[in-house]
C-alpha positions as CSV (number, residue, x, y, z in Angstrom):
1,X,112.3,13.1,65.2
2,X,111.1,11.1,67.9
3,X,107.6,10.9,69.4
4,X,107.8,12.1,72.9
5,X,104.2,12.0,73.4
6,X,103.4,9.7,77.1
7,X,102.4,5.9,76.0
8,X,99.1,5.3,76.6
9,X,98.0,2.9,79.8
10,X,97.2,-0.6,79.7
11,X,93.1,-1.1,80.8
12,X,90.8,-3.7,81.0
13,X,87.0,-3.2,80.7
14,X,84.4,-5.9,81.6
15,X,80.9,-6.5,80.1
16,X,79.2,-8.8,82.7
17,X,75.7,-10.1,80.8
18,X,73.4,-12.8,83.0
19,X,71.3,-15.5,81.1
20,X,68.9,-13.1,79.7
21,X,70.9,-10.2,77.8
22,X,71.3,-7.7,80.7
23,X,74.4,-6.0,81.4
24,X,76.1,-4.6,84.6
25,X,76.7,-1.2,84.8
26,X,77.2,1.5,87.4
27,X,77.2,5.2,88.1
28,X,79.4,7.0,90.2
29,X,76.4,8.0,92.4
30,X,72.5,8.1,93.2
31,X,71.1,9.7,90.0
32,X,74.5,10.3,87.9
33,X,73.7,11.2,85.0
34,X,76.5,8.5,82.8
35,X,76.9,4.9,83.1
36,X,79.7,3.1,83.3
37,X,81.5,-0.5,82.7
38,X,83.6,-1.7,85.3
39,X,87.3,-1.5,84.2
40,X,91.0,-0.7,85.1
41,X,94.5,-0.2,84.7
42,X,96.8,-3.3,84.2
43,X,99.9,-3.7,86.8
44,X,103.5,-3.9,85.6
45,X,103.6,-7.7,86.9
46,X,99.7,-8.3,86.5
47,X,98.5,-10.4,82.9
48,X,95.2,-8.7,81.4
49,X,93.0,-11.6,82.8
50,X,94.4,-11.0,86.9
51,X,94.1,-7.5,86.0
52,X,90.4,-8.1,85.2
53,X,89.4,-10.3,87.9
54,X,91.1,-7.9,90.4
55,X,88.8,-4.9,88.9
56,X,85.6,-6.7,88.6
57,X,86.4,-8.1,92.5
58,X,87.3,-4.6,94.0
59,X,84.3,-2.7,92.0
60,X,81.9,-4.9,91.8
61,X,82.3,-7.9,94.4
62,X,82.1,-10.7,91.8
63,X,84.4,-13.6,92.3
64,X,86.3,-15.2,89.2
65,X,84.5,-18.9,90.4
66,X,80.5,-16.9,88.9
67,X,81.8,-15.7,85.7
68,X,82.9,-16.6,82.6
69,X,84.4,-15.2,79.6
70,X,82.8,-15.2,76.4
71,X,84.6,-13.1,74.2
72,X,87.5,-10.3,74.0
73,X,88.0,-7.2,72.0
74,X,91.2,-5.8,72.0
75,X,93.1,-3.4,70.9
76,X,90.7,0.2,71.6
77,X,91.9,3.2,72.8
78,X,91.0,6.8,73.6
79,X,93.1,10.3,75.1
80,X,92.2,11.4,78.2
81,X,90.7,14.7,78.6
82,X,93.1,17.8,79.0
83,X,91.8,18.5,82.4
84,X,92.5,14.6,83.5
85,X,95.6,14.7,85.8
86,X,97.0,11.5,84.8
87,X,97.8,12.8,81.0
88,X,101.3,13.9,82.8
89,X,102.1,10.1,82.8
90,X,99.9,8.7,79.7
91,X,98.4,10.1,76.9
92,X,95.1,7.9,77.0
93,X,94.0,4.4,77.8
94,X,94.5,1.6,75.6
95,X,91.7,-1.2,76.3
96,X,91.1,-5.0,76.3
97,X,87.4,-5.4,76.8
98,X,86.1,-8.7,78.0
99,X,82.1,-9.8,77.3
100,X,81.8,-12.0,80.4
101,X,79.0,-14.2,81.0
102,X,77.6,-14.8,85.0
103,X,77.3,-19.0,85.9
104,X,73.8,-19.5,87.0
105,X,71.8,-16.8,88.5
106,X,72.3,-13.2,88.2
107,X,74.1,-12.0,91.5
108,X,72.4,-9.4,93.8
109,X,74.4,-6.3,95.2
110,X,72.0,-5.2,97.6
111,X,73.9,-1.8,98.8
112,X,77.1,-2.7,98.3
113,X,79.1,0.6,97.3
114,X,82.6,0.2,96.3
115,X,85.4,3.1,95.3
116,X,83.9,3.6,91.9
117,X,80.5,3.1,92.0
118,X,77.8,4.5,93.9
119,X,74.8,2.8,92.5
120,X,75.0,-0.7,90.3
121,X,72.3,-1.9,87.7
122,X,71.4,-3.9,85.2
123,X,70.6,-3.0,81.4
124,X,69.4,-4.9,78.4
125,X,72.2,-4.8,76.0
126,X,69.8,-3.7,73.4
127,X,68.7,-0.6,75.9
128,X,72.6,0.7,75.9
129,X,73.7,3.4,73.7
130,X,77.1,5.1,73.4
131,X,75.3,8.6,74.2
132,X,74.3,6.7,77.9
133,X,78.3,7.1,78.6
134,X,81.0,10.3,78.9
135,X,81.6,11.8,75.6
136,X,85.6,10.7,75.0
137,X,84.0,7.2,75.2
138,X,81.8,7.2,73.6
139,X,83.5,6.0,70.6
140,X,85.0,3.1,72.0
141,X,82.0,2.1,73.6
142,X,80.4,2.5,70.4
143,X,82.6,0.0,68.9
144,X,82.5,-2.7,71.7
145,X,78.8,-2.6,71.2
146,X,78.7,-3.0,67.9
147,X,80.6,-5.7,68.1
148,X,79.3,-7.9,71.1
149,X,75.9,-6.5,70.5
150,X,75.5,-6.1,66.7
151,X,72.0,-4.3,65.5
152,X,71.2,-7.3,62.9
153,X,71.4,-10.0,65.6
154,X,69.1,-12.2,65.6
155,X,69.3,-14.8,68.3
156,X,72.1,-14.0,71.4
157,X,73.2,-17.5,72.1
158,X,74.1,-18.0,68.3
159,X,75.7,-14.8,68.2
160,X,78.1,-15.7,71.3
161,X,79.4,-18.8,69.9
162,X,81.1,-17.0,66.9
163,X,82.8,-14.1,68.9
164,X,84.7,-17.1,70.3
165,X,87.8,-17.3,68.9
166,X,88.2,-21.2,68.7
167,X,84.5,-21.7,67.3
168,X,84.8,-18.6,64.7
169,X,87.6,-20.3,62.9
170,X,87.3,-23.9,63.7
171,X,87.0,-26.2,60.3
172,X,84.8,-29.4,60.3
173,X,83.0,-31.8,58.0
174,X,80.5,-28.8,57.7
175,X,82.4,-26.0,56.4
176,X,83.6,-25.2,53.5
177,X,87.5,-23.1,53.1
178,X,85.6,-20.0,51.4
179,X,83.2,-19.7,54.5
180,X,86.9,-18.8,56.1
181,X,87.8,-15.2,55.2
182,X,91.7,-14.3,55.1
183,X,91.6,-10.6,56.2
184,X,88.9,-11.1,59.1
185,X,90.3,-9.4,62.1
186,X,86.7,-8.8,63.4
187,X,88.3,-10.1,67.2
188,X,90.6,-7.3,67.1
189,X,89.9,-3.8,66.9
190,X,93.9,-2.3,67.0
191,X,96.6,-2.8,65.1
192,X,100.0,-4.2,64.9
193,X,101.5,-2.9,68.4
194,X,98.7,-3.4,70.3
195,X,98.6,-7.1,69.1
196,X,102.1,-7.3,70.5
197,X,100.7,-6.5,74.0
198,X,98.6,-9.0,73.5
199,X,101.3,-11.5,72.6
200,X,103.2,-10.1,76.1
201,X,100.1,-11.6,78.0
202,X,99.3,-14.6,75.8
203,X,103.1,-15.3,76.8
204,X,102.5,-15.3,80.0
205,X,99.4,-17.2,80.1
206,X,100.9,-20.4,77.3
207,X,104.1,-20.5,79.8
208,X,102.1,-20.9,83.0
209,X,99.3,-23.6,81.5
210,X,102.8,-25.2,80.4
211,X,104.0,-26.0,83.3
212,X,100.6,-26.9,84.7
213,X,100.9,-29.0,82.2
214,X,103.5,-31.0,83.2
215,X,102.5,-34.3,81.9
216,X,100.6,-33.3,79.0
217,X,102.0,-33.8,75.6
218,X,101.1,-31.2,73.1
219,X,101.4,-31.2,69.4
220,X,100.9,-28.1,66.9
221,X,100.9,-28.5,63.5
222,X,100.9,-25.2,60.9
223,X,99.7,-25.8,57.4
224,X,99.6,-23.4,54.1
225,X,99.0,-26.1,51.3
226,X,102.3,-24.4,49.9
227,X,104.4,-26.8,48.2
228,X,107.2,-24.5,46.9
229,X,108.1,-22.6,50.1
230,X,108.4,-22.8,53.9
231,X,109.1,-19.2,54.1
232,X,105.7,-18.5,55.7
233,X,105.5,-21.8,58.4
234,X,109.0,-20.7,59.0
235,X,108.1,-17.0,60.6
236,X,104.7,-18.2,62.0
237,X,106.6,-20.9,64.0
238,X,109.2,-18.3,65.0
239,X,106.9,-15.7,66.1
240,X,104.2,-17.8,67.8
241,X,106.7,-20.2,68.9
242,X,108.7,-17.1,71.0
243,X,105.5,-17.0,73.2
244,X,106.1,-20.3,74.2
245,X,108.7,-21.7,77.6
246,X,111.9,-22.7,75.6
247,X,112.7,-25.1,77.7
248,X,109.2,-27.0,77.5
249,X,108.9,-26.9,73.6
250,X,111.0,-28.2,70.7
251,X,110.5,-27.9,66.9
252,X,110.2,-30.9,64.6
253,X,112.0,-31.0,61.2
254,X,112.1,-34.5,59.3
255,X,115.2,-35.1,56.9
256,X,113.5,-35.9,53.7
257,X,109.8,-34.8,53.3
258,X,110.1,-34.9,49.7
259,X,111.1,-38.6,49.7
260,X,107.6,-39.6,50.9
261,X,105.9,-38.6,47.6
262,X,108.4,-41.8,45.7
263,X,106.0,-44.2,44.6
264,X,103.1,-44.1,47.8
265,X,106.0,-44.7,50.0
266,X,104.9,-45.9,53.4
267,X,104.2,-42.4,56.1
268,X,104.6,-44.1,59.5
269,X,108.2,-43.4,59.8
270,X,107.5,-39.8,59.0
271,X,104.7,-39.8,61.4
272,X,106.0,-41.7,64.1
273,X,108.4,-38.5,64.5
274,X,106.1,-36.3,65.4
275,X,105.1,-37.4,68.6
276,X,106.0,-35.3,71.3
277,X,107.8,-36.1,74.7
278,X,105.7,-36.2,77.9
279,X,105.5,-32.5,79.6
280,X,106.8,-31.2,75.6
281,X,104.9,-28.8,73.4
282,X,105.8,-29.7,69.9
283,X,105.9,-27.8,66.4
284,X,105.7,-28.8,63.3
285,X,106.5,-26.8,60.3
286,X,107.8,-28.5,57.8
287,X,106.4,-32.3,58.4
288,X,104.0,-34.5,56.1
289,X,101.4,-31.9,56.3
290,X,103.5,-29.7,54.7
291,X,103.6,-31.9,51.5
292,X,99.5,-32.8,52.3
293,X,98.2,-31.6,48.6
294,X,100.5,-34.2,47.1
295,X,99.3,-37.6,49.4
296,X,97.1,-39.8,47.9
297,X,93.7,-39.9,49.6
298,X,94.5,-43.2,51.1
299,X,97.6,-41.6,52.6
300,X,95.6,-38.8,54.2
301,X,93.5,-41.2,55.8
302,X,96.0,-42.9,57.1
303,X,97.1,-39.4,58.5
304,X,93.6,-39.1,59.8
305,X,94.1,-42.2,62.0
306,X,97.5,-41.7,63.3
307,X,96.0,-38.2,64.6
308,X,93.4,-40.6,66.3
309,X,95.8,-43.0,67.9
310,X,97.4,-39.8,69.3
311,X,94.5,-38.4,70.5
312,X,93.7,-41.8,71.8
313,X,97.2,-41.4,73.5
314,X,96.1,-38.2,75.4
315,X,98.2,-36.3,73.0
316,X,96.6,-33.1,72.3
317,X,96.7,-32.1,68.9
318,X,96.3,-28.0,67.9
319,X,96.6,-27.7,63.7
320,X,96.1,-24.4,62.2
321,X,95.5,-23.6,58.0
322,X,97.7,-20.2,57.3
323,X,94.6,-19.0,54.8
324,X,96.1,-16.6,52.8
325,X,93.7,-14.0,50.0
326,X,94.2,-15.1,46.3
327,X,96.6,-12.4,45.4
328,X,99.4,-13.8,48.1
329,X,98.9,-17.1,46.3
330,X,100.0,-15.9,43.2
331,X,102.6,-14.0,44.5
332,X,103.9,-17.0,45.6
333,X,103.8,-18.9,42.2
334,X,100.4,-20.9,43.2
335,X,97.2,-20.8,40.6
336,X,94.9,-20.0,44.1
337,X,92.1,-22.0,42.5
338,X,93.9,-25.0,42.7
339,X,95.9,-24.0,45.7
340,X,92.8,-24.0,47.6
341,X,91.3,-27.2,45.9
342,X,94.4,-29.3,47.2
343,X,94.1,-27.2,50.4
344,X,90.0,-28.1,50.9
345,X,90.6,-32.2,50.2
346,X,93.2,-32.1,52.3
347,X,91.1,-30.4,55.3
348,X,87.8,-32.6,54.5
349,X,90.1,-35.7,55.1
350,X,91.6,-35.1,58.1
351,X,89.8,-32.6,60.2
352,X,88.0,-35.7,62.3
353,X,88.8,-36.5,64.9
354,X,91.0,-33.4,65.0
355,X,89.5,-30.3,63.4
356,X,91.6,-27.6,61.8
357,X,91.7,-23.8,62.4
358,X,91.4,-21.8,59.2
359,X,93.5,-18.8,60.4
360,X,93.5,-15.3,58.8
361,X,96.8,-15.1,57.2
362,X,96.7,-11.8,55.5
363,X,98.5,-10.0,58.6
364,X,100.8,-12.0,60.0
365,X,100.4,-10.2,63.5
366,X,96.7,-11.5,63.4
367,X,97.5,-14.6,62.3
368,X,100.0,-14.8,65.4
369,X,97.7,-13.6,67.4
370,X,94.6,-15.9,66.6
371,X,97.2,-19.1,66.8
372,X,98.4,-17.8,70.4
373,X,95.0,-17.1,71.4
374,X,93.5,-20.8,70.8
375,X,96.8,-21.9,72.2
376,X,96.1,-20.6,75.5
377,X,92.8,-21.0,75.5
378,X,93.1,-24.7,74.6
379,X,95.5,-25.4,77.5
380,X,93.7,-23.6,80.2
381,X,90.8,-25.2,79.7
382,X,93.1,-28.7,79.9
383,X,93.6,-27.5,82.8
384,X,90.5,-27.1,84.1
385,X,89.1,-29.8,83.1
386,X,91.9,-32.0,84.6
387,X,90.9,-30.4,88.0
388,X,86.9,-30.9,87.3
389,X,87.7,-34.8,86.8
390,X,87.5,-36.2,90.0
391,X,90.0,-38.8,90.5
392,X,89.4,-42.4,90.5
C-alpha cells in the first residue's frame, strides 16, 4: 500500500556564532516569550547554500561576504503542528542546519525588523536550551545543540575544527587508522534518503565549481587496501562519480595492475596514466593504489613523489581510504588485522604531501556523502582562493 502521507519540505536553519561563543537569535516580537534561529524553506531551483544566504539576508540583513560556514548537520526533521496550514502540502520540515561563523566583528542591527523577527539578540551558546524554543522543536534543536555545542567541551576553537568535515577525517603523519572510526556518521543526523538530498545539492554545487574550474586539473583516488575485489571502489566511483558533470570527468582503468607486482617492476608507466587532462576531473578505482599493500616501501615512496610532481604541476589531488569495521573485512576474505596493517604502511608512506581521508565505509550512503562533501568543499575553496590571488 502506498504512503500517501505529504513529503516533508526542504529547510535550512542557520546558527550565526561571533568570535566569542554568542549566537543570533530572534523573537517574533518585543517580549516573545520563544527564541528562534533564522531559517527557511529551500526553492525548487535554489541549492541549500543560496537557500541559506537568501534566509539569513531577508531575516537578518547579513551578507554572504561577513560570514562563514563552519559546520553542517543534516538530515533533522519534525511534523508540523495540526493547526499549521501548510500540513495540506507537507507533513513537516526536513532541515539542514548550518553553524556559521561572522568574519571580524560582531554585526549591529540597531532596529532593523524584518518579516520574521521583531526583536534580534545575541546568546551564549552555553546559555541556550531546547526548552528556550516552541515545543515541536524542541527536539531538533536539542540535537543541533548537542552536536555544535556538546556539554563536555572544553575549548570552542578546538571543538570547531573537528565538526569540519575535511579536518574530522583527514589522515597525516600524526594519526593513526584506529583513531578513524568506520560507522561515525556524527555529521549527519538522517538517514539514507535524506543523504540523497544532500547528494542532489552537492551535485549541483561539484558541477558548478567544475566549470569554474575550467583549467584546473583534478585527480581523485579511492582506496580499500582490498586486494581480492573491486566490488566496493566499483559502486563508490559510480555513485559519487554520478554527482559529477559527465562531460568534465573521465574514469581511469590501467590494463594490467597485477603485472606491476613481477619482480619490482618499474611504476612510472602506471603512474604516468593517471594524470588528468586540463579542465578534467579524474577517478581512479582500480590503479596502483589499488594494489598499494603489495609495493615495496621503496615503490610507495616513489608513489609519494610522483603525487608531489603533480601537486607541483597544480594538479589537485583528492584520495579517500573506504575504512570498513572488522566484520566487513572478513566477509570479504581479509584477516582485518592484517588488512589494516598493509592499509596503515601504506597511508604513513604516502599521505605527504598529499594527505588521505579515512572515510566511514560502513554505510555506503555516508561514505558517498562524506567523499562528495570534501569534493565540493575542496573545489570551492579552489575557487576562492584563485580569485583572492591577485594577479601578477
Amino acid at each position: 500500500m502506498s504512503d500517501s502521507r505529504p513529503p516533508y519540505r526542504r529547510n535550512v536553519a542557520a546558527v550565526i556564532m561571533d568570535a566569542d561563543g554568542y549566537v543570533l537569535v530572534g523573537r517574533k516580537k518585543e517580549g516573545g516569550r520563544f527564541i528562534h534561529f533564522p531559517q527557511g524553506g529551500v526553492g525548487k531551483k535554489e541549492t541549500f547554500e543560496q537557500a541559506l544566504w537568501r534566509e539569513i539576508a531577508e531575516e537578518v540583513g547579513l551578507l554572504r561576504d561577513h560570514l562563514q560556514i563552519v559546520a553542517r548537520l543534516a538530515g533533522l526533521s519534525y511534523d508540523y503542528r495540526r493547526k499549521n496550514r501548510k500540513r495540506e502540502k507537507w507533513a513537516g520540515q526536513e532541515q539542514t542546519y548550518y553553524l556559521i561563523r561572522c568574519i571580524g566583528a560582531r554585526p549591529s542591527f540597531g532596529t532593523r525588523v524584518s518579516a520574521e523577527f521583531g526583536v534580534l539578540e545575541w546568546v551564549h551558546f552555553r546559555a541556550l536550551t531546547p526548552e528556550m524554543f516552541v515545543s515541536f522543536k524542541r527536539p531538533v534543536v536539542a540535537e543541533v545543540l548537542h552536536a555544535f555545542f556538546p556539554s563536555d567541551m572544553q575549548d570552542l576553537t578546538s571543538h570547531l575544527i573537528t565538526l569540519d568535515t575535511q579536518n574530522r577525517y583527514r589522515y597525516d603523519a600524526a594519526c593513526e587508522l584506529s583513531m578513524f572510526c568506520p560507522s561515525d556518521r556524527v555529521l549527519f543526523a538522517g538517514g539514507k534518503q535524506e543523504a540523497l538530498a544532500q547528494m542532489r545539492d552537492l551535485q549541483v554545487r561539484i558541477a558548478t565549481a567544475q566549470k569554474a574550474l575550467e583549467n584546473k586539473r583534478v585527480l581523485i583516488v579511492l582506496y580499500d587496501a582490498n586486494t581480492r575485489t573491486a566490488k566496493r571502489r566499483t559502486n563508490c566511483l559510480r555513485r559519487v562519480g554520478s554527482v559529477f558533470d559527465p562531460i568534465l570527468t573521465r574514469v581511469q582503468k590501467p590494463a594490467d595492475i597485477a603485472a606491476l607486482t613481477d619482480g619490482g617492476r618499474c611504476l612510472l608507466p602506471a603512474l604516468v596514466t593517471t594524470v588528468p587532462a586540463v579542465g578534467e576531473t579524474l577517478f581512479l578505482a582500480e590503479s596502483v593504489y589499488s594494489i598499494a599493500g603489495l609495493l615495496t616501501q621503496e615503490q610507495l615512496e616513489a608513489v609519494a613523489d610522483f603525487e608531489q610532481l603533480l601537486a607541483d604541476d597544480g594538479v589537485m589531488v583528492l584520495k579517500f581510504f573506504l575504512n570498513i569495521s572488522a566484520e566487513q573485512w572478513q566477509d570479504c576474505g581479509e584477516e582485518p588485522s592484517t588488512a589494516r596493517a598493509n592499509a596503515e604502511q601504506v597511508l604513513r608512506a604516502t599521505s605527504s604531501p598529499i594527505p588521505w581521508y579515512i572515510v566511514p565505509a560502513e554505510k555506503k550512503w555516508y561514505r558517498d556523502y562524506v567523499i562528495a562533501t570534501i569534493v565540493a568543499q575542496t573545489l570551492e575553496n579552489s575557487i576562492s582562493d584563485s580569485k583572492n590571488t591577485p594577479n601578477r
